[in-house]
mmCIF file of the N, C-alpha and C atoms, coordinates in Angstrom:
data_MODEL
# 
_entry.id   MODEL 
# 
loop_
_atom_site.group_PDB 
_atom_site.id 
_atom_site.type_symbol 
_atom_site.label_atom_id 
_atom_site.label_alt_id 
_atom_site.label_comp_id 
_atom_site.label_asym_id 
_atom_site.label_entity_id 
_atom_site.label_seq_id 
_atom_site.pdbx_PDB_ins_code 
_atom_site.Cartn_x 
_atom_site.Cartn_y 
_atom_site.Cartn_z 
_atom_site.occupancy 
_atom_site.B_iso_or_equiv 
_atom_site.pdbx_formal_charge 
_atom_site.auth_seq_id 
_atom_site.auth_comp_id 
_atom_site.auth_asym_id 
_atom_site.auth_atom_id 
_atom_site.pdbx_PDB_model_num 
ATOM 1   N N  . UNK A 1 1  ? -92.478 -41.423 -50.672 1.00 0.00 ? 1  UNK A N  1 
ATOM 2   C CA . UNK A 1 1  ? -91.675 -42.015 -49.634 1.00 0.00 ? 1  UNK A CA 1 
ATOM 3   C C  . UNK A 1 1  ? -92.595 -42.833 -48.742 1.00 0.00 ? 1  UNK A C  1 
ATOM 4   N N  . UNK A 1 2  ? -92.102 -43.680 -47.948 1.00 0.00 ? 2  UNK A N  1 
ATOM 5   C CA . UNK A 1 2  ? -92.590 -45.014 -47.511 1.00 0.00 ? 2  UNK A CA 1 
ATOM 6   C C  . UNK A 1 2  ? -92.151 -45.224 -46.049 1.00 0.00 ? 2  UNK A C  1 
ATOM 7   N N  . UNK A 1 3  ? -92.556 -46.246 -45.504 1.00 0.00 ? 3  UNK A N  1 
ATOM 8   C CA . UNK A 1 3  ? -91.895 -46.881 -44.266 1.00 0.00 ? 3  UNK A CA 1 
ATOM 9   C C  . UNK A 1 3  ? -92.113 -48.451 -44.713 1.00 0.00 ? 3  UNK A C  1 
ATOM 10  N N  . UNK A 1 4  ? -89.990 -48.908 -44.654 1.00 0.00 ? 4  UNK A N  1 
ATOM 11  C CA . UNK A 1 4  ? -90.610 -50.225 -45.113 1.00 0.00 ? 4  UNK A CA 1 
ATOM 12  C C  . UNK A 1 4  ? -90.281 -50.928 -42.884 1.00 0.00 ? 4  UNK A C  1 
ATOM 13  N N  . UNK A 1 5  ? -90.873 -52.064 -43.616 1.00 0.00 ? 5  UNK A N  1 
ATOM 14  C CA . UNK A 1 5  ? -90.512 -52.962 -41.975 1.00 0.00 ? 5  UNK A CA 1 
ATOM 15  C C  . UNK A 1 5  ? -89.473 -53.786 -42.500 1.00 0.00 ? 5  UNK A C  1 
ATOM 16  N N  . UNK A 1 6  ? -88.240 -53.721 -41.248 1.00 0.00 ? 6  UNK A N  1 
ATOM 17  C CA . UNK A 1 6  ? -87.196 -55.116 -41.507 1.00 0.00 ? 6  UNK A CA 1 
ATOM 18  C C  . UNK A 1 6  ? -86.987 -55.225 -40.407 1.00 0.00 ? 6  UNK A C  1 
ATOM 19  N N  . UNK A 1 7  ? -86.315 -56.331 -40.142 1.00 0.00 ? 7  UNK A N  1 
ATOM 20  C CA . UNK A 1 7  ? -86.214 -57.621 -39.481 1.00 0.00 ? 7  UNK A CA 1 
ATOM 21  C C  . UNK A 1 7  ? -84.819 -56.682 -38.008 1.00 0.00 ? 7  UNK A C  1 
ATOM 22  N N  . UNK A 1 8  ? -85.239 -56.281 -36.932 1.00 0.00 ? 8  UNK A N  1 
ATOM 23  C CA . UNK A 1 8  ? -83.805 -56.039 -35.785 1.00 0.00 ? 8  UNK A CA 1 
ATOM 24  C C  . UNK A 1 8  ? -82.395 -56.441 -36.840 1.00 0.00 ? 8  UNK A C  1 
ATOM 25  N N  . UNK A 1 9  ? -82.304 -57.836 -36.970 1.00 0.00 ? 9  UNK A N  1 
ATOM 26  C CA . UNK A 1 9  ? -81.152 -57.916 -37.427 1.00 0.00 ? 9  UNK A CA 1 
ATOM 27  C C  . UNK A 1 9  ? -80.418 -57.599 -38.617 1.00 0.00 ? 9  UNK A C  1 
ATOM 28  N N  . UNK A 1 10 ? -81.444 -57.317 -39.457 1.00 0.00 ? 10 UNK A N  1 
ATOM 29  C CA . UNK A 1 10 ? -81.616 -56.849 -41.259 1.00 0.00 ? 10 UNK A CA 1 
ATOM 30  C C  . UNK A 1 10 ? -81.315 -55.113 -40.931 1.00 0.00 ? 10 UNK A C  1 
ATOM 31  N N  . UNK A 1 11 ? -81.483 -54.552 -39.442 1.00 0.00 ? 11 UNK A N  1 
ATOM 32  C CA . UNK A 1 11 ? -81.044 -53.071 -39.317 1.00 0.00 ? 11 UNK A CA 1 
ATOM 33  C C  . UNK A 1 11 ? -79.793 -53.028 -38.551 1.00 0.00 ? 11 UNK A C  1 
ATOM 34  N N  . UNK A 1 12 ? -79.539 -54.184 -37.510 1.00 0.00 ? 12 UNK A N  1 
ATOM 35  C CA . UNK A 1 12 ? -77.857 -53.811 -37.448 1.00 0.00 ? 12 UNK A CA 1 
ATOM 36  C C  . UNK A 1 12 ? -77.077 -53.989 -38.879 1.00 0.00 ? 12 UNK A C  1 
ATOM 37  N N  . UNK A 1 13 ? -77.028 -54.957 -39.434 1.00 0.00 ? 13 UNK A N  1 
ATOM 38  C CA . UNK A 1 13 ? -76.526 -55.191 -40.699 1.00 0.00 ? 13 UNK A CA 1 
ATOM 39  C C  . UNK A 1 13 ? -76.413 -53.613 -41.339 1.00 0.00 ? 13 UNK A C  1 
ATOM 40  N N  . UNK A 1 14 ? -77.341 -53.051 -41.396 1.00 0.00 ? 14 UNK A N  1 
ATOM 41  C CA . UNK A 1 14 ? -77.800 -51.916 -42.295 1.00 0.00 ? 14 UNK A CA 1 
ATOM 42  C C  . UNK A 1 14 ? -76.639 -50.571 -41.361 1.00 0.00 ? 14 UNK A C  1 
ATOM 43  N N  . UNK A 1 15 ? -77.292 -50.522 -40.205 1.00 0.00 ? 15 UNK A N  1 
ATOM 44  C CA . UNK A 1 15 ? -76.062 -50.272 -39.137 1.00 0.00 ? 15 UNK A CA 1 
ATOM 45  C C  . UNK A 1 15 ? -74.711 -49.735 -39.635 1.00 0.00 ? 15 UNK A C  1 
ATOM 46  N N  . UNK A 1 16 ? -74.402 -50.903 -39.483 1.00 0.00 ? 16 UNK A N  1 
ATOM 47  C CA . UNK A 1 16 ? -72.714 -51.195 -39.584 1.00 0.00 ? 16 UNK A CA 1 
ATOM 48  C C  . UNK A 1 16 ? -72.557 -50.657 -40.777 1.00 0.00 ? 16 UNK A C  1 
ATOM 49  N N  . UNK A 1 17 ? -73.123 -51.829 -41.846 1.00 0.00 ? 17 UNK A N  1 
ATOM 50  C CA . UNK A 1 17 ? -72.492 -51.210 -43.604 1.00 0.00 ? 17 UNK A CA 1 
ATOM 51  C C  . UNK A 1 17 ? -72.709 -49.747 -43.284 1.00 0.00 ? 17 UNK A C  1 
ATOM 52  N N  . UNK A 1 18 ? -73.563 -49.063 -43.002 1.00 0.00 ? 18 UNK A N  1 
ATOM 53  C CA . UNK A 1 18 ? -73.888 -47.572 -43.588 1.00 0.00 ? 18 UNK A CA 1 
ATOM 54  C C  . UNK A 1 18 ? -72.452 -46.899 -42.730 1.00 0.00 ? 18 UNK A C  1 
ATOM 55  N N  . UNK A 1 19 ? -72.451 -47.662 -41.497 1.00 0.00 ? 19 UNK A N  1 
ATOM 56  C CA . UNK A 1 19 ? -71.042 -46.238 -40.602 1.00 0.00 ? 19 UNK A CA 1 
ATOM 57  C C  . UNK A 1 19 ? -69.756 -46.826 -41.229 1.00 0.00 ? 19 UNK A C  1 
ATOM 58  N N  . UNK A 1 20 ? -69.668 -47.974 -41.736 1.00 0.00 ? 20 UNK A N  1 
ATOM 59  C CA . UNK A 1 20 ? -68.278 -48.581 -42.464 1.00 0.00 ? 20 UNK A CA 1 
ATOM 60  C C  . UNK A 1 20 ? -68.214 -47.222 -43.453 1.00 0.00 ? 20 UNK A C  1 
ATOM 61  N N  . UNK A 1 21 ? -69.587 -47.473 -44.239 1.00 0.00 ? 21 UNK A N  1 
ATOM 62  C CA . UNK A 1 21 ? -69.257 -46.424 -45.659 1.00 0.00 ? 21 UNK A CA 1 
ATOM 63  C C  . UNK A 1 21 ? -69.338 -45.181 -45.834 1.00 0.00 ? 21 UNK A C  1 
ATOM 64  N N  . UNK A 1 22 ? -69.641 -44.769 -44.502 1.00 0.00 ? 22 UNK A N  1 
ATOM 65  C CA . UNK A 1 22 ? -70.104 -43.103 -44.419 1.00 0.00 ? 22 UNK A CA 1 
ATOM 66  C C  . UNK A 1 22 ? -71.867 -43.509 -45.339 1.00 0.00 ? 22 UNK A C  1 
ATOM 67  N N  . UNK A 1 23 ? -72.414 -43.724 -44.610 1.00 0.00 ? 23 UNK A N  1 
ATOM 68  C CA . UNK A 1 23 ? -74.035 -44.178 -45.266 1.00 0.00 ? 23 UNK A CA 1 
ATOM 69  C C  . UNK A 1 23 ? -74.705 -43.918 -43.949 1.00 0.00 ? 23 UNK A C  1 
ATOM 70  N N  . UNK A 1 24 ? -75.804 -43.311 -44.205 1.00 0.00 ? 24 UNK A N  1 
ATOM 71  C CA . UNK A 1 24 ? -76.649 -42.941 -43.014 1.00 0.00 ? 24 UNK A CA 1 
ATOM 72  C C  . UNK A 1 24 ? -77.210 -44.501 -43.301 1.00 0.00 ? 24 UNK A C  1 
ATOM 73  N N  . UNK A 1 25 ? -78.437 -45.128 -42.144 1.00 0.00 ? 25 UNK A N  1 
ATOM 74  C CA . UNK A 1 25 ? -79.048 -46.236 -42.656 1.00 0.00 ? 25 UNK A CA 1 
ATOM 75  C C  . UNK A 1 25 ? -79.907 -46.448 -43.620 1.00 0.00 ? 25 UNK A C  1 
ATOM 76  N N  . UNK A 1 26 ? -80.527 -45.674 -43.861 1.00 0.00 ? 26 UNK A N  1 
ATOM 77  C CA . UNK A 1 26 ? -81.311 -45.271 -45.062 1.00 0.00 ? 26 UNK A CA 1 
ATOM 78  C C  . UNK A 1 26 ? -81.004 -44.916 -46.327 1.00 0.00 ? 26 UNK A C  1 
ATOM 79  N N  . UNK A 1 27 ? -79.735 -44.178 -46.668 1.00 0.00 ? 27 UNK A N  1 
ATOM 80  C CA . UNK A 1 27 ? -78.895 -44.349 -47.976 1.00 0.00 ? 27 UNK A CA 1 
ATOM 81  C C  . UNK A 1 27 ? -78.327 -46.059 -47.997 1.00 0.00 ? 27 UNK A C  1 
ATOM 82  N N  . UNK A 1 28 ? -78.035 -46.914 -46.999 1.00 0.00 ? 28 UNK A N  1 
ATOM 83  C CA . UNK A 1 28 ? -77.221 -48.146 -47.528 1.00 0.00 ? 28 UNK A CA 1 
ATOM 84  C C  . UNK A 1 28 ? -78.453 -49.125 -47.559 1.00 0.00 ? 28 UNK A C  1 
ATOM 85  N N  . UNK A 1 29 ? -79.632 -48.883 -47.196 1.00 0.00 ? 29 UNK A N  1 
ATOM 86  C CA . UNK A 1 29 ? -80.755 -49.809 -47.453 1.00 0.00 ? 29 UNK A CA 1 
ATOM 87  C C  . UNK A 1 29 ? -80.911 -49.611 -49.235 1.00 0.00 ? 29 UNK A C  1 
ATOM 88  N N  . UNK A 1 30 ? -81.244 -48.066 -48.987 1.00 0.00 ? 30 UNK A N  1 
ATOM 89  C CA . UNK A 1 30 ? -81.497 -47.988 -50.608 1.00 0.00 ? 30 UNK A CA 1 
ATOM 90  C C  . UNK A 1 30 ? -80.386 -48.136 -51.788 1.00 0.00 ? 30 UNK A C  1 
ATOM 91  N N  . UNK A 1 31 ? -79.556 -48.280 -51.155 1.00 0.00 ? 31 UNK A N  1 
ATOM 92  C CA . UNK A 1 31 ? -78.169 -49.119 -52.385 1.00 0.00 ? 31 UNK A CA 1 
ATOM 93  C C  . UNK A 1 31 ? -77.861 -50.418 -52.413 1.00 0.00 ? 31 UNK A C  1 
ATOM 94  N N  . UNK A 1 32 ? -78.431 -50.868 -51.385 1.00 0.00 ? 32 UNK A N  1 
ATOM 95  C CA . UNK A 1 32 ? -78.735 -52.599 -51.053 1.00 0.00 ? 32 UNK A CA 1 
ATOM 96  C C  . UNK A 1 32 ? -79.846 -52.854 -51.831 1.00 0.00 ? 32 UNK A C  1 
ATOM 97  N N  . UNK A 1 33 ? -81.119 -52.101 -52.088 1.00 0.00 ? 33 UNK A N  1 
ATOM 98  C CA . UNK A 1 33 ? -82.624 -52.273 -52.820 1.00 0.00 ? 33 UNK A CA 1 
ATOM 99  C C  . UNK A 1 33 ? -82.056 -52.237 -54.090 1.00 0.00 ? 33 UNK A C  1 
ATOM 100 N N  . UNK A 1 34 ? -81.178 -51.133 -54.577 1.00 0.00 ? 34 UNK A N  1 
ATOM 101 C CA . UNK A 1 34 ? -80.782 -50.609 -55.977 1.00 0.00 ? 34 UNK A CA 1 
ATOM 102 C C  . UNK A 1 34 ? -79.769 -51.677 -56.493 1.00 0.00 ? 34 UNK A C  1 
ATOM 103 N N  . UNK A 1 35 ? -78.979 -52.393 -55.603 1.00 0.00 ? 35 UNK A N  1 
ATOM 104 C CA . UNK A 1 35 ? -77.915 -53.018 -56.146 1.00 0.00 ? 35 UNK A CA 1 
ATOM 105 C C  . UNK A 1 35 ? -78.607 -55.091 -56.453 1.00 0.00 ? 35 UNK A C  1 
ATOM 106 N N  . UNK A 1 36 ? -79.940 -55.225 -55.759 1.00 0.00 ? 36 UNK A N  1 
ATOM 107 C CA . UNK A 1 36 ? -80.735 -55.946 -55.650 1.00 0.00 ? 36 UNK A CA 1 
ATOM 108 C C  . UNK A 1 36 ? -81.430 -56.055 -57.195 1.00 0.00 ? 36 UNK A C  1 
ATOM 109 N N  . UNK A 1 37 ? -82.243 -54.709 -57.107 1.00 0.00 ? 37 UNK A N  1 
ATOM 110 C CA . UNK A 1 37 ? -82.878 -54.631 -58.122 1.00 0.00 ? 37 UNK A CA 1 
ATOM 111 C C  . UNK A 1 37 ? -81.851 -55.268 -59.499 1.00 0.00 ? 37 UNK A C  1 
ATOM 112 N N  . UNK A 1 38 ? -80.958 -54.303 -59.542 1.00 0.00 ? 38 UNK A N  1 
ATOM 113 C CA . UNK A 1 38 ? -80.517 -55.084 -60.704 1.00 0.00 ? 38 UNK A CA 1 
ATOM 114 C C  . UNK A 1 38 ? -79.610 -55.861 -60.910 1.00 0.00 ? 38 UNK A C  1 
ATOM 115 N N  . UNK A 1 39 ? -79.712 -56.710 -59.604 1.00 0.00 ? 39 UNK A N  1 
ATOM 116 C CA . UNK A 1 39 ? -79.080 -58.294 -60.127 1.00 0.00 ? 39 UNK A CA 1 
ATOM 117 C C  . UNK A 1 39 ? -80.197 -58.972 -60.028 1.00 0.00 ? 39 UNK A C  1 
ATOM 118 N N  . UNK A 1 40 ? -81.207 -58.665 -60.379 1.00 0.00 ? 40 UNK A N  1 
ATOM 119 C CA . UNK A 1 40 ? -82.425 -59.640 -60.018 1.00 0.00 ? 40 UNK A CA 1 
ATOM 120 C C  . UNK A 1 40 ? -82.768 -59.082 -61.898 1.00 0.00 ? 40 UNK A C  1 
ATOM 121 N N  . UNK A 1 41 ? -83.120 -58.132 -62.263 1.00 0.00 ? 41 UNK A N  1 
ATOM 122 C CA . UNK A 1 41 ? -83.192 -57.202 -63.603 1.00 0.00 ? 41 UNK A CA 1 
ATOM 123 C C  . UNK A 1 41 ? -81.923 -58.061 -64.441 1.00 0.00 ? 41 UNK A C  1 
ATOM 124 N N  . UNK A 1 42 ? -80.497 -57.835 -64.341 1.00 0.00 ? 42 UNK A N  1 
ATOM 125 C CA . UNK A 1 42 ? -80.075 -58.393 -65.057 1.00 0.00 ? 42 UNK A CA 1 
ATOM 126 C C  . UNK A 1 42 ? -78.950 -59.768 -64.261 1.00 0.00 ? 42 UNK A C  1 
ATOM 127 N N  . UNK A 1 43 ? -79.409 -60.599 -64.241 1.00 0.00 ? 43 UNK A N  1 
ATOM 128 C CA . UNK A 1 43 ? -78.791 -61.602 -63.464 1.00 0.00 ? 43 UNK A CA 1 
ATOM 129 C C  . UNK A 1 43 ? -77.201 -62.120 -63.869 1.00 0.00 ? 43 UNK A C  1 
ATOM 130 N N  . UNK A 1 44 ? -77.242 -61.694 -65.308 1.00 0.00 ? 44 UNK A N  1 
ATOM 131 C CA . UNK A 1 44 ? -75.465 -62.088 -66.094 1.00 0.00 ? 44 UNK A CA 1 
ATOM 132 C C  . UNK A 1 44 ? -74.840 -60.906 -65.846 1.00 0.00 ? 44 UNK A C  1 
ATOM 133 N N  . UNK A 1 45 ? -74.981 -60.128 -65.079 1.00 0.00 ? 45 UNK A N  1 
ATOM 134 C CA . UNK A 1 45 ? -74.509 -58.564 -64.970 1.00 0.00 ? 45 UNK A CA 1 
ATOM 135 C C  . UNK A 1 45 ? -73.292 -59.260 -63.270 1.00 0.00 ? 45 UNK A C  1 
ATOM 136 N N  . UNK A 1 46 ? -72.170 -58.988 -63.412 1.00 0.00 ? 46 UNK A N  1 
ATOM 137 C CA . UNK A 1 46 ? -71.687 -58.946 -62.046 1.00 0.00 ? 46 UNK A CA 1 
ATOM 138 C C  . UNK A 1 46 ? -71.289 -57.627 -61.158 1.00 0.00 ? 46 UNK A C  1 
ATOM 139 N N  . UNK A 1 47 ? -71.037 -57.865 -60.059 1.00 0.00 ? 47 UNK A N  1 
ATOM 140 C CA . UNK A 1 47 ? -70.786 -56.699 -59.261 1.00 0.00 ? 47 UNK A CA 1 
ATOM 141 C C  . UNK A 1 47 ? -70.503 -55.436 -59.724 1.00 0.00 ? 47 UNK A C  1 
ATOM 142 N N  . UNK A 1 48 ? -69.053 -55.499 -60.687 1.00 0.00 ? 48 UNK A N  1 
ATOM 143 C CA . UNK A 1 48 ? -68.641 -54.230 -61.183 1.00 0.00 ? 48 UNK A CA 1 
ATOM 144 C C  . UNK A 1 48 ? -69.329 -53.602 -62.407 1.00 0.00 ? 48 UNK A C  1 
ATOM 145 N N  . UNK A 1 49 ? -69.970 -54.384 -62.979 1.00 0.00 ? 49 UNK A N  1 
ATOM 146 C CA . UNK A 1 49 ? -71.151 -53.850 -64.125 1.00 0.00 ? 49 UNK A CA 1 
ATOM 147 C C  . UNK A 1 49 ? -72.508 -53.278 -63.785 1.00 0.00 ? 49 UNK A C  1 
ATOM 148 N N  . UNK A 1 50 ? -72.991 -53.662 -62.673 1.00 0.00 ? 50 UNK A N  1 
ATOM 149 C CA . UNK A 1 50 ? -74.186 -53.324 -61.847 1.00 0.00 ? 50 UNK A CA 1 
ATOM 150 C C  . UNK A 1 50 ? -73.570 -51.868 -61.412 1.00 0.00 ? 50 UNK A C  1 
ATOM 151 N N  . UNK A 1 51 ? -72.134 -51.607 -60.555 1.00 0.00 ? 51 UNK A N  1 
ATOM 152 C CA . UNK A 1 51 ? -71.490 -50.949 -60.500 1.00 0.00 ? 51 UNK A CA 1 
ATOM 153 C C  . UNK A 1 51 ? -71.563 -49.596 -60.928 1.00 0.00 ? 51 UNK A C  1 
ATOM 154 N N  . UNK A 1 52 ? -71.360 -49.919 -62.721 1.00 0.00 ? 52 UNK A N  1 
ATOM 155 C CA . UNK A 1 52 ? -71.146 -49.281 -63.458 1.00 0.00 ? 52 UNK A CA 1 
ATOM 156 C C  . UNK A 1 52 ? -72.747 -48.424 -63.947 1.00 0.00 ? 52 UNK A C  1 
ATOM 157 N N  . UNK A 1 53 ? -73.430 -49.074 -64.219 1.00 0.00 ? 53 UNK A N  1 
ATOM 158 C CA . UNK A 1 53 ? -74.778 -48.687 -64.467 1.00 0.00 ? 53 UNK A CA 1 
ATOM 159 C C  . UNK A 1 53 ? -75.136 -48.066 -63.205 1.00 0.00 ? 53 UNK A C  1 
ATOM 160 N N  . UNK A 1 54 ? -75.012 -47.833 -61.931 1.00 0.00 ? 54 UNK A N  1 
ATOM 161 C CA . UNK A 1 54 ? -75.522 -47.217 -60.909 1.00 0.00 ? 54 UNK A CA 1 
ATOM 162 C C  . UNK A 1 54 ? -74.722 -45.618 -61.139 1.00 0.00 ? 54 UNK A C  1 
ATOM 163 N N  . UNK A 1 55 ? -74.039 -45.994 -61.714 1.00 0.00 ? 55 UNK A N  1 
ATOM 164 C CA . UNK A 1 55 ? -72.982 -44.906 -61.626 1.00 0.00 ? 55 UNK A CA 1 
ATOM 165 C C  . UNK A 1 55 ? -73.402 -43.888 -63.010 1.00 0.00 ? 55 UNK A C  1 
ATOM 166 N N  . UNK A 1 56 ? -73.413 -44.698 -64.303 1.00 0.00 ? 56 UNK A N  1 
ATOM 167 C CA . UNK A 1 56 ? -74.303 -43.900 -65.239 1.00 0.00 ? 56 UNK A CA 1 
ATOM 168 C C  . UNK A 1 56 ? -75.727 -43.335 -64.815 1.00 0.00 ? 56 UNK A C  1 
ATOM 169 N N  . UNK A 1 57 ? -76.143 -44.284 -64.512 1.00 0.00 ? 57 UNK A N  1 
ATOM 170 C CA . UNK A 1 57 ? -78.112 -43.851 -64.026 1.00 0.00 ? 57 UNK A CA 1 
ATOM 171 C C  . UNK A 1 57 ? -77.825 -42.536 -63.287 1.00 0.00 ? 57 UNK A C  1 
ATOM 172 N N  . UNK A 1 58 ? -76.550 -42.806 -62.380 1.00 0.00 ? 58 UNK A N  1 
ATOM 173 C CA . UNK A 1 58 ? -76.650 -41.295 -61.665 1.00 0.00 ? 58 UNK A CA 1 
ATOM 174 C C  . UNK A 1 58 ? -75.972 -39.961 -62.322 1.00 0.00 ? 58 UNK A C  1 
ATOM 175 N N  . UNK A 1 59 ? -75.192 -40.324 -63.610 1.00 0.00 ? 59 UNK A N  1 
ATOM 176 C CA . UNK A 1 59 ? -74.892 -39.479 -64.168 1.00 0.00 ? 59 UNK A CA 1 
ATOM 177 C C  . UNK A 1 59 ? -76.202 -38.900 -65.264 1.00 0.00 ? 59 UNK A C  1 
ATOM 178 N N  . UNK A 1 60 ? -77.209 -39.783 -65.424 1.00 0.00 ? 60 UNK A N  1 
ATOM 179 C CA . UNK A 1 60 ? -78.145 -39.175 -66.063 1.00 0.00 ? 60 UNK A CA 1 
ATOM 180 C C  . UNK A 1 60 ? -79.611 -38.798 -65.417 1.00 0.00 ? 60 UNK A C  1 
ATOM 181 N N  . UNK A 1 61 ? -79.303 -38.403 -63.883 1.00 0.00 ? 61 UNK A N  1 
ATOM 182 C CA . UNK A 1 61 ? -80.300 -37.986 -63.257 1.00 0.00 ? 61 UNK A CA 1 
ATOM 183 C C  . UNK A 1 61 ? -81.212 -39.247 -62.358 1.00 0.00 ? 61 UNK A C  1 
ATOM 184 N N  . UNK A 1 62 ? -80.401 -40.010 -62.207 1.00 0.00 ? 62 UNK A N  1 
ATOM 185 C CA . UNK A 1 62 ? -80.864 -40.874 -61.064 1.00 0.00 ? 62 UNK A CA 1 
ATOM 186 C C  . UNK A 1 62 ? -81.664 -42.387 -61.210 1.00 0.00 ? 62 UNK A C  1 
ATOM 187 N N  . UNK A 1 63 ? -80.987 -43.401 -60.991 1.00 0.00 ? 63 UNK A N  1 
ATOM 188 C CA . UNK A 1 63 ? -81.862 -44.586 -61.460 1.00 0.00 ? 63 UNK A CA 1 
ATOM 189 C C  . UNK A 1 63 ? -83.677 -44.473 -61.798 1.00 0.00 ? 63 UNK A C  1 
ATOM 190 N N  . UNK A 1 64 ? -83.807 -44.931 -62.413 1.00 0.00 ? 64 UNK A N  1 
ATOM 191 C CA . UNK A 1 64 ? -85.610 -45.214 -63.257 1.00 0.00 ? 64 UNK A CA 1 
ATOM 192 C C  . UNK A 1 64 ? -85.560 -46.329 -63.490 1.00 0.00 ? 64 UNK A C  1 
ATOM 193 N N  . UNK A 1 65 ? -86.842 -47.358 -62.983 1.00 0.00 ? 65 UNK A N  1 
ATOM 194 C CA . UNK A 1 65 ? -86.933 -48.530 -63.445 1.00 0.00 ? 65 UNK A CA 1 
ATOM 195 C C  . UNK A 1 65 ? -87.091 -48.689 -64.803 1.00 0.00 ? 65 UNK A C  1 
ATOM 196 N N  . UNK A 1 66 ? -88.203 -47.678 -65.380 1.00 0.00 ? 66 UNK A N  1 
ATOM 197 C CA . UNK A 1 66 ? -88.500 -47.318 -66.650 1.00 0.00 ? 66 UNK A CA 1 
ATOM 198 C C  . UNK A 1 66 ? -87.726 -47.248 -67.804 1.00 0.00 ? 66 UNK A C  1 
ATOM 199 N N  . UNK A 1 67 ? -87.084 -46.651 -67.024 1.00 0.00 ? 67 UNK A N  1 
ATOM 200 C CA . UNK A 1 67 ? -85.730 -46.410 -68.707 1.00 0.00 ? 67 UNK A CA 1 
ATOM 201 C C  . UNK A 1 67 ? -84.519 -47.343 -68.500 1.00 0.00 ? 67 UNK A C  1 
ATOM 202 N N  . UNK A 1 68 ? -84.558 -48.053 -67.334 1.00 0.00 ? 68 UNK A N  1 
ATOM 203 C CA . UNK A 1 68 ? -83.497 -48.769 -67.672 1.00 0.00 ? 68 UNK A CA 1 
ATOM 204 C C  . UNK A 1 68 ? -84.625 -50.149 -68.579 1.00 0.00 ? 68 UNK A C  1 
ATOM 205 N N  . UNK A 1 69 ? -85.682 -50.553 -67.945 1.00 0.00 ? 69 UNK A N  1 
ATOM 206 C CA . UNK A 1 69 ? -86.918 -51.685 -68.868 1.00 0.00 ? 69 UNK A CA 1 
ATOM 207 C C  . UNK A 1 69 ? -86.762 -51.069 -70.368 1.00 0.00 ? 69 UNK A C  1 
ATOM 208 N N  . UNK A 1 70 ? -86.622 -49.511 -70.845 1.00 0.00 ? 70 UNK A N  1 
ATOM 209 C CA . UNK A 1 70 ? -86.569 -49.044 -72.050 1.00 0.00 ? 70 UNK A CA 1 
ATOM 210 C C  . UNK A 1 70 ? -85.485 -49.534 -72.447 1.00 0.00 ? 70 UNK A C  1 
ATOM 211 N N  . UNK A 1 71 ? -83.913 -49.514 -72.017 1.00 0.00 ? 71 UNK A N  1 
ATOM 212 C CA . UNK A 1 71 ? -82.993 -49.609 -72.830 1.00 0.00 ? 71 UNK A CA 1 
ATOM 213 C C  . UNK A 1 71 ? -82.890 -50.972 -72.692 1.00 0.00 ? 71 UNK A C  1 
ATOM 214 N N  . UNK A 1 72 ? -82.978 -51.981 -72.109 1.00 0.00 ? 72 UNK A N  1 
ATOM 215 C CA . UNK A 1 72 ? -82.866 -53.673 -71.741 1.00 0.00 ? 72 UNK A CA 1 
ATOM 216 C C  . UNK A 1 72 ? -83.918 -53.830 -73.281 1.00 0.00 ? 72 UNK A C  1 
ATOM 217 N N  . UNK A 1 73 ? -85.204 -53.023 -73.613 1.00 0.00 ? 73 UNK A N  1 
ATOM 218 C CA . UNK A 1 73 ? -85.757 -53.505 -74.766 1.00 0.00 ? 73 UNK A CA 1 
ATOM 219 C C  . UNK A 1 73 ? -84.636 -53.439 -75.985 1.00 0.00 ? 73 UNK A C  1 
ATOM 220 N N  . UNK A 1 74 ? -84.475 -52.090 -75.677 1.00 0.00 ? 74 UNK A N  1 
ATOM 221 C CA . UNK A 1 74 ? -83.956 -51.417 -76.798 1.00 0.00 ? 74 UNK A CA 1 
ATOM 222 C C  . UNK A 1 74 ? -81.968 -52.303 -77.763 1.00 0.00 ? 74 UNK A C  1 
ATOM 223 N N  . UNK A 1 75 ? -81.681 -53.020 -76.188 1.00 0.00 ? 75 UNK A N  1 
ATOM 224 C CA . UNK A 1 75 ? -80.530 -53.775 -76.605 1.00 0.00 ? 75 UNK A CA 1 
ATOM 225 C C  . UNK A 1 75 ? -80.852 -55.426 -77.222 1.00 0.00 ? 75 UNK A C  1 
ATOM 226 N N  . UNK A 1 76 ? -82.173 -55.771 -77.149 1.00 0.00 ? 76 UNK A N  1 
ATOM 227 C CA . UNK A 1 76 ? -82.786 -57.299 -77.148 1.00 0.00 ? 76 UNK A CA 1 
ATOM 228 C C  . UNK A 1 76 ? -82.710 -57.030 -78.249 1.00 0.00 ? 76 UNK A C  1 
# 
């Protein structure tokens, strides 16, 4: 675990989304990082497919950069 730095306004943002969603600020940063990561990982992937894979990763014990880089090989 870490301390990252952001920007006053990059933490109201963070703020709000987290009490909209029932998200402390620190769970909606790290689903903002996670939902980042892999539209940046798979860029033809849209909202509800990114979605979907957050939702498996957590059914198989929690996103890994690793094994998702394993299975992205494994489908090429």
């Amino acid at each position: 675990m870490g301390i990252v730095k952001i920007s006053d306004p990059m933490h109201e943002n963070l703020r709000v989304a987290g009490a909209a969603l029932s998200r402390s600020i620190n769970a909606q940063a790290e689903h903002w990082m996670r939902v980042g990561m892999l539209a940046e990982m798979y860029p033809d992937m849209d909202h509800r497919a990114i979605c979907q894979v957050l939702v498996q990763a957590e059914l198989d014990g929690g996103l890994d950069i690793h094994s998702l880089v394993a299975k992205a090989r494994m489908a090429a």
